[in-house]
C-alpha positions in Angstrom: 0.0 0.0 0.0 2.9 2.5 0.7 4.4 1.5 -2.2 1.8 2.9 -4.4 1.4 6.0 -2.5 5.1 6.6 -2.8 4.7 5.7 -6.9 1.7 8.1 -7.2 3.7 10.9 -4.9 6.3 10.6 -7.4 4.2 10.8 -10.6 2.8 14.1 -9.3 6.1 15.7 -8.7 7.7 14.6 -11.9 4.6 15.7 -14.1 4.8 19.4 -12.2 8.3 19.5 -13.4 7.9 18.6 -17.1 5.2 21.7 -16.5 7.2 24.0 -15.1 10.2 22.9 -17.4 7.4 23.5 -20.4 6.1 26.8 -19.3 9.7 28.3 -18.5 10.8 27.0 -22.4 7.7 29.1 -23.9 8.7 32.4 -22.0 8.2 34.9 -24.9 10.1 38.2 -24.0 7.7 41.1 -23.6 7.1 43.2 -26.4 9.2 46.6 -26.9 8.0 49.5 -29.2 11.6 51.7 -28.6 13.8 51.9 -32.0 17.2 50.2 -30.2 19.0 46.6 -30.3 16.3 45.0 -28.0 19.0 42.3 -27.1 19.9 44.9 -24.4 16.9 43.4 -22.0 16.8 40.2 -23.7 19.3 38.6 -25.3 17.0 35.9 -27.6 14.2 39.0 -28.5 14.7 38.2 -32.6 13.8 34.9 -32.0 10.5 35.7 -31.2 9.5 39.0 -32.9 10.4 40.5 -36.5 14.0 41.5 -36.8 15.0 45.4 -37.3 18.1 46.9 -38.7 19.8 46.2 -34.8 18.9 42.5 -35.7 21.1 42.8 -39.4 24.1 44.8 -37.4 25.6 41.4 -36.2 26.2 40.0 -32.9 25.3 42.5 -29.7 27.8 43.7 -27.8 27.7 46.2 -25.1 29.7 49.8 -26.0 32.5 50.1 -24.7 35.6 53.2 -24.5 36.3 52.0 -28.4 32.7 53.3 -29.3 33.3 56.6 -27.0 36.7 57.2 -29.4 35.9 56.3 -32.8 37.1 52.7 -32.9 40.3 51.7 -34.4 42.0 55.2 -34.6 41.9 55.0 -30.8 43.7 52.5 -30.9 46.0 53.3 -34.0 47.0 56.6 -32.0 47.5 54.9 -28.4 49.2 51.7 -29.4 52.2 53.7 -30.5 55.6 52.1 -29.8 56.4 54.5 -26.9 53.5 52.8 -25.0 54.9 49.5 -25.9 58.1 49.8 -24.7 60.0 47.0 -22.8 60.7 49.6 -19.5 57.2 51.2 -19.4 54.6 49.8 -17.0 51.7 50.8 -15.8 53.1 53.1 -12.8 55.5 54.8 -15.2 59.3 53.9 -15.9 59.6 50.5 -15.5 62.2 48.7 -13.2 62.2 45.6 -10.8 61.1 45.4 -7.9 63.2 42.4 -6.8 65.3 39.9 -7.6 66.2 36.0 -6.1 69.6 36.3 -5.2 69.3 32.2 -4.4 66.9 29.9 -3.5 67.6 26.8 -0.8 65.4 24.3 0.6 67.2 22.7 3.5 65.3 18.9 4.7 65.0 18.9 8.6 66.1 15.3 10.1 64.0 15.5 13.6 61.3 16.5 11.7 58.4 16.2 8.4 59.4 19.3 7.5 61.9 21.2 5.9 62.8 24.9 5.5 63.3 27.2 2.3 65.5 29.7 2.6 65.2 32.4 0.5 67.2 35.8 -0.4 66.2 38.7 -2.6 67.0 42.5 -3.4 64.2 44.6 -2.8 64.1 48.1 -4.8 62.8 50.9 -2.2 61.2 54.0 -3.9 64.1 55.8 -3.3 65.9 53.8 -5.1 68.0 52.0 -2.6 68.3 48.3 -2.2 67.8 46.0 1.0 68.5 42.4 1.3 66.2 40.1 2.4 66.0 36.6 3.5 62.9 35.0 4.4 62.9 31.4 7.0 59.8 29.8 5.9 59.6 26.4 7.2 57.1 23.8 5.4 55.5 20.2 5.6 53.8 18.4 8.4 55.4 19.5 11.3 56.3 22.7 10.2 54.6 24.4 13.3 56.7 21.9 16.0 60.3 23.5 13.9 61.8 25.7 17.1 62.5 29.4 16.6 66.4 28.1 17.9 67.1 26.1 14.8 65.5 28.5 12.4 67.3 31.3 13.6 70.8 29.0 13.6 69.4 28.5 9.6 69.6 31.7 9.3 72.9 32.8 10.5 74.4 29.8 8.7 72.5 30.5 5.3 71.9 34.5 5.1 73.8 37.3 4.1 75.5 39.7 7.0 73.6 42.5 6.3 70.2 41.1 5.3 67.0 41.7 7.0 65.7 38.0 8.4 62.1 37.6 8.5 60.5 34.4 9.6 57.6 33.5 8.3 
């Protein structure tokens, strides 16, 4: 007897579905009397009402700053070679703002872990440079690696004038 209950439940809910799944697939787009591209506020209007001169202009795309300047002499007049230049960025004259000096991963015996040791040359704004060399210990028991033996992985491994940061 539940069976058939459960069998009938189920028939009910899957023929509500195949009507909602109908109903949603014959949404028509409401009609627009405005002279513009109607695929602004819908983007399948042509498939259901006549198509205009928008319709025949090709595929819709939004405007964009192109459209603001004319098109392609924007970009013939911006995309000039000084804009394109290896040591321009986007903040102006471009230079690095580091550079690896070296790279070490050292393995940790008392531990699953090991430490990377890593040194780089950081540009300041002014233009001077400052050392750094990171301690960042990684794997399993990264956390239980004592602040003693990364700071002896340090002295051991960094520069004598870099800036240690442990991280």
């Amino acid at each position: 007897m539940r069976a058939i209950q459960k069998m009938c439940a189920a028939l009910i809910v899957a023929a509500g579905v195949l009507v909602a799944t109908e109903a949603a697939a014959d949404r028509r787009p409401a009609y627009c009397p405005r002279d513009h591209d109607h695929r602004v506020h819908d983007a399948n209007y042509y498939d259901y009402y006549q198509a205009d001169r928008y319709f025949r202009s090709g595929a819709y795309r939004p405007a964009s700053r192109y459209d603001r300047y004319r098109g392609s002499r924007y970009d013939r007049r911006y995309n000039r070679r000084h804009y394109h230049d290896r040591r321009y960025s986007r903040r102006g004259y471009y230079r690095p703002r580091s550079e690896v000096v070296f790279r070490r991963n050292i393995d940790l015996r008392r531990y699953r872990a090991y430490v990377t040791v890593v040194e780089e040359n950081y540009w300041t704004r002014s233009g001077r440079v400052q050392r750094v060399c990171s301690i960042v210990p990684k794997g399993r028991d990264a956390y239980a690696v004592p602040h003693r033996r990364l700071s002896r992985i340090a002295r051991n491994h960094c520069s004598r004038y870099a800036r240690i940061q442990y991280l």
